[in-house]
N, C-alpha and C positions, 0 to 999 in steps of 0.2 A: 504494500500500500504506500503511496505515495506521502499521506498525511499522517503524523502520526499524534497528533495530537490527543489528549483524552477524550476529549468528545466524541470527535471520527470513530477514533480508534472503538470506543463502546458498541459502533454501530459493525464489528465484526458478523454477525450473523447476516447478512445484507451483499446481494451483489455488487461488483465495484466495474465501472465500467472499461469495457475494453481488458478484462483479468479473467472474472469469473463469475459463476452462475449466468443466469438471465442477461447479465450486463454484457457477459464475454464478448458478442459481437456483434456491440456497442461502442460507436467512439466518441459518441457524446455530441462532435461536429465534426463536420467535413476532414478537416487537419485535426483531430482528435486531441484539442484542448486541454478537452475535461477528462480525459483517459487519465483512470486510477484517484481521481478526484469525486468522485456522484459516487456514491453507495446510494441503493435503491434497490424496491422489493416493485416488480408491475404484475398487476394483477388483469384477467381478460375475462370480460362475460361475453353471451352474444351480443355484438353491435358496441360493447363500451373496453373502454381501457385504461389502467391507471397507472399511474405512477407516482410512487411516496419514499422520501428519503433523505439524506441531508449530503452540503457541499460546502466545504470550505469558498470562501471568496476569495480575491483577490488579496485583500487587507486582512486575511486569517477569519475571520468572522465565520461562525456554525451558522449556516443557512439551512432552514428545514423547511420541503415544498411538498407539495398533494397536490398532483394533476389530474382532470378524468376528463376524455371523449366519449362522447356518441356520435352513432351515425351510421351511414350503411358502408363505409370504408375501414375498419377498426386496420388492417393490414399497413393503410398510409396514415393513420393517426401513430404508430407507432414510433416513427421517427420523429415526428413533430414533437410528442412527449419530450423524446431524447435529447432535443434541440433546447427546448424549454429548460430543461432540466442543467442542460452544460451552460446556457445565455448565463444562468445564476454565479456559475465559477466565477464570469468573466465579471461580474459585479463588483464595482466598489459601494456598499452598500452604506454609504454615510446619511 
């Protein structure tokens, strides 16, 4: 893991993107930013999908987000999650 702070670090049960579980192949964006930074657990029903987990920022700061689609696309909301989820790293969240 990238981050090791105590915070992050408590959220070991959790996918970490672009490493392992669910995240593994995941990079968060395009140039894979946020790789090894977003821990997060997504969850899929039919038509919705979620995303819940936390990200260090920029400035160190624990960032914790809950994302959820519907729709008749869940397949292309999945990256969008992703997207959402890395935008956060890139955050200076003052």
């Amino acid at each position: 893991m990238t981050d090791t702070t105590p915070e992050v670090s408590s959220a070991t049960g959790t996918a970490t993107t672009g490493t392992s579980g669910t995240g593994a192949s995941t990079a968060g964006t395009p140039n894979g930013d946020a790789r090894g930074y977003v821990r997060a657990k997504t969850g899929t029903l039919t038509g919705t999908n979620a995303l819940a987990g936390v990200v260090p920022d920029v400035d160190g700061r624990l960032l914790v987000f809950a994302f959820m689609s519907n729709g008749p696309d869940p397949v292309g909301a999945r990256p969008r999650l992703d997207a959402l989820a890395a935008a956060l790293r890139g955050c200076g969240c003052r």
